[in-house]
N, C-alpha and C positions, 0 to 999 in steps of 0.2 A: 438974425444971425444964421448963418448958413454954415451947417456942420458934414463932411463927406467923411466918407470911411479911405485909411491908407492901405494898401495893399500890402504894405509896410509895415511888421509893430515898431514899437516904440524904440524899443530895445536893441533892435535889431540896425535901426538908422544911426543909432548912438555909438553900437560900434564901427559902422562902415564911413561916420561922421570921424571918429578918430584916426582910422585907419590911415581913412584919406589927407588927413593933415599930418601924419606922423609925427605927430608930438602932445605935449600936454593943451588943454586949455581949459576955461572955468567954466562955472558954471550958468553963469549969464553967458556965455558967448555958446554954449551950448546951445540954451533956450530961445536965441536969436536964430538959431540956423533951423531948429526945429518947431521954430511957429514959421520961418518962411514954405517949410514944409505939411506941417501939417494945422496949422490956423492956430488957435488958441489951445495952448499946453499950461494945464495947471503947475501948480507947483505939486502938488503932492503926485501928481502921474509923473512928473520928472524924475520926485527922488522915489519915487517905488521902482521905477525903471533903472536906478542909476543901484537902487539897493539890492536889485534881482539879479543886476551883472556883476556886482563887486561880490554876493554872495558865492556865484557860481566862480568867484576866481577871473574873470573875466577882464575888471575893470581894476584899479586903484582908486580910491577919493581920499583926500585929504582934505584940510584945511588950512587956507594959505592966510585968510583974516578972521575978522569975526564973523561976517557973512557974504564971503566970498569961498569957493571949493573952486580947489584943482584936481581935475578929472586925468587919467591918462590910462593907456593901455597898461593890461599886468604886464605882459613883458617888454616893454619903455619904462615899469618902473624898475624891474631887478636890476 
């Protein structure tokens, strides 16, 4: 397996991944746009990522099933 470094964090993809769809999406659809990016994304690097920006006020996560999340910009959700 072949592992490179992004020049990119995590975090930072996830908001410009939102930005640029202007609107909500889950979290498998996330995880799909950021393994064509950056190869193999665990799941725990996901939600510590997705926990750092909702911390910071950044992001919204909910829970749309039992394990499906919907992700969206904080200000797309007020």
């Amino acid at each position: 397996m072949t592992y490179h470094w992004s020049a990119q964090p995590l975090h930072t993809h996830i908001i410009e991944y939102l930005y640029a769809k202007k609107s909500h999406t889950t979290d498998t659809e996330l995880y799909q746009a950021l393994t064509k990016t950056y190869g193999e994304v665990s799941s725990r690097e996901l939600n510590k990522a997705l926990m750092k920006l909702e911390i910071h006020g950044l992001i919204h996560v909910s829970r749309l099933t039992k394990n499906v999340l919907q992700i969206e910009l904080a200000k797309l959700a007020s």
